[in-house]
matplotlib code that plots the C-alpha trace (Angstrom):
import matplotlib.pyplot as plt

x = [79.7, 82.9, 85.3, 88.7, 91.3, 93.6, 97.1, 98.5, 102.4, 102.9, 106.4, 107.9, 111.5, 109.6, 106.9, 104.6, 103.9, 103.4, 101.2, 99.2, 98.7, 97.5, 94.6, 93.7, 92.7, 91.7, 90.9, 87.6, 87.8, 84.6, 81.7, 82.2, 85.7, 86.5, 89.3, 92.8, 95.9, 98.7, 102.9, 105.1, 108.3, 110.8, 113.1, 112.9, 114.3, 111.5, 109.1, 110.5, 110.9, 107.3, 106.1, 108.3, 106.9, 103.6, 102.0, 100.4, 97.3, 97.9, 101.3, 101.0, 104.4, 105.1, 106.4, 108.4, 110.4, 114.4, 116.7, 114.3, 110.8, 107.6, 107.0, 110.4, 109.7, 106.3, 108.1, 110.6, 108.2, 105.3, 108.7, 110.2, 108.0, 105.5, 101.9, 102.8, 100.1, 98.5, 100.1, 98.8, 100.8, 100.7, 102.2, 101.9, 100.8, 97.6, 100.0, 102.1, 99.5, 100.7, 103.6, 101.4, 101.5, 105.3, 105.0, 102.5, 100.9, 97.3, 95.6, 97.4, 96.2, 97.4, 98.4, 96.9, 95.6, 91.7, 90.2, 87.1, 88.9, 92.3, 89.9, 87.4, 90.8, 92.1, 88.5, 88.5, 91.7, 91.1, 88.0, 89.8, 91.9, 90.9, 91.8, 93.7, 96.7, 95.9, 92.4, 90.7]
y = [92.4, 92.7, 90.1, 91.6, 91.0, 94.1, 93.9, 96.1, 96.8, 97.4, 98.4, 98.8, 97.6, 96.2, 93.2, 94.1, 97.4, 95.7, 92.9, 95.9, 97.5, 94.4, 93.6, 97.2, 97.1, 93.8, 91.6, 93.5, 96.7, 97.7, 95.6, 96.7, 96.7, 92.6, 91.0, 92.4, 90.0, 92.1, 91.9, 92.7, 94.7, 95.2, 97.2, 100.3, 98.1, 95.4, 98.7, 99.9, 96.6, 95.8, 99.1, 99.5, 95.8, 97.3, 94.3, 96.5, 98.5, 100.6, 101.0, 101.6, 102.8, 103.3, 106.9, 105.4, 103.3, 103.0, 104.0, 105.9, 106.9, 106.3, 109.6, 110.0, 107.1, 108.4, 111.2, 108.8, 106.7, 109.9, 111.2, 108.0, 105.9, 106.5, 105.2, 105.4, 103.4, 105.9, 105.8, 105.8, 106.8, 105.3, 108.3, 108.2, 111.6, 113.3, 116.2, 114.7, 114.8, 118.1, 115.7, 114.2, 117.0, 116.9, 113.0, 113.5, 110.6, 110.3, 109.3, 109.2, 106.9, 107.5, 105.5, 103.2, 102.4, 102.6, 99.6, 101.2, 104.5, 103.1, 99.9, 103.5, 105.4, 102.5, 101.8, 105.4, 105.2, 101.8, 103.6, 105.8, 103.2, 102.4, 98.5, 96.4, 94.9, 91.1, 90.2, 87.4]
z = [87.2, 85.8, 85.3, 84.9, 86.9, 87.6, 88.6, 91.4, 92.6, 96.0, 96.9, 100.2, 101.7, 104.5, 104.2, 107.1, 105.5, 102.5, 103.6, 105.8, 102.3, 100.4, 103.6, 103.5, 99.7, 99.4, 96.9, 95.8, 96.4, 94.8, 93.3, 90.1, 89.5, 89.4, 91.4, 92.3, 92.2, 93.7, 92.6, 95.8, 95.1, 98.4, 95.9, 93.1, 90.8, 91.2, 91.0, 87.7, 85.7, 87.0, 85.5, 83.1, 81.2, 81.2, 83.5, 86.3, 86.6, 89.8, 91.8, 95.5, 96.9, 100.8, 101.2, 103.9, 102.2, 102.4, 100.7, 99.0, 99.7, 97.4, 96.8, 94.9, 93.0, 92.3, 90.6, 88.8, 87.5, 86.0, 84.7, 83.2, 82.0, 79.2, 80.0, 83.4, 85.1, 88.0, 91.3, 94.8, 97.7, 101.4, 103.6, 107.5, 108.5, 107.2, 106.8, 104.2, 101.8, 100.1, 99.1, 97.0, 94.8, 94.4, 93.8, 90.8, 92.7, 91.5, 95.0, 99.1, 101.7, 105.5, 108.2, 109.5, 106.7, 106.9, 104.7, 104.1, 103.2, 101.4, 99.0, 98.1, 97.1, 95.1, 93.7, 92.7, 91.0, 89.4, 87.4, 85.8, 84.1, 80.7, 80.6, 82.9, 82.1, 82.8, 81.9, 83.4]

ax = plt.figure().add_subplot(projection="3d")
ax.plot(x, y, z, "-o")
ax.set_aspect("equal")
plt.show()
């Protein structure tokens, strides 16, 4: 149906938590939505010259991640950058959720990361973006 292409960041320091991320999503995660080509970031600086350029749809940030977690640069990011694309959080207990709202994330996902569950959060996210930064 639709053939945009959207761009998603996923940071984290470490690449298997990345990589887990990117195979939970997917490529599709909806029918509607088009194709997802995903930028990696290991480091908050990659994160916020990524976003800060405009070039991503979506940031996914592990809350886990060293030296600091996603969830404070969640809260950098809404705070920083103007048009702040929405941000998704991957946290590892269900119980961390309420973090969320700290964060100013706009969606959490929990590990493990659920595919069905994690592509239907980022699908729900994705919708309420206007237009994606790289159209295909």
């Amino acid at each position: 149906m639709s053939a945009q292409t959207w761009k998603i960041l996923v940071f984290s320091h470490r690449p298997e938590v990345r990589e887990a991320i990117i195979n939970a999503v997917g490529r599709r995660p909806a029918p509607d939505l088009g194709r997802v080509d995903y930028l990696e970031a290991a480091t908050i600086t990659e994160v916020l010259y990524h976003v800060d350029a405009g070039a991503v749809d979506l940031a996914i940030l592990d809350g886990e991640a060293q030296p600091t977690g996603g969830m404070g640069v969640s809260r950098q990011l809404k705070n920083e950058i103007t048009n702040c694309p929405p941000v998704v959080v991957a946290v590892r207990r269900k119980d961390d959720r309420w973090l969320a709202t700290w964060s100013q994330a706009d969606a959490v996902i929990v590990h493990p990361l659920d595919p069905l569950a994690s592509a239907e959060t980022v699908a729900e996210v994705l919708r309420s973006v206007r237009l994606p930064a790289v159209q295909g």
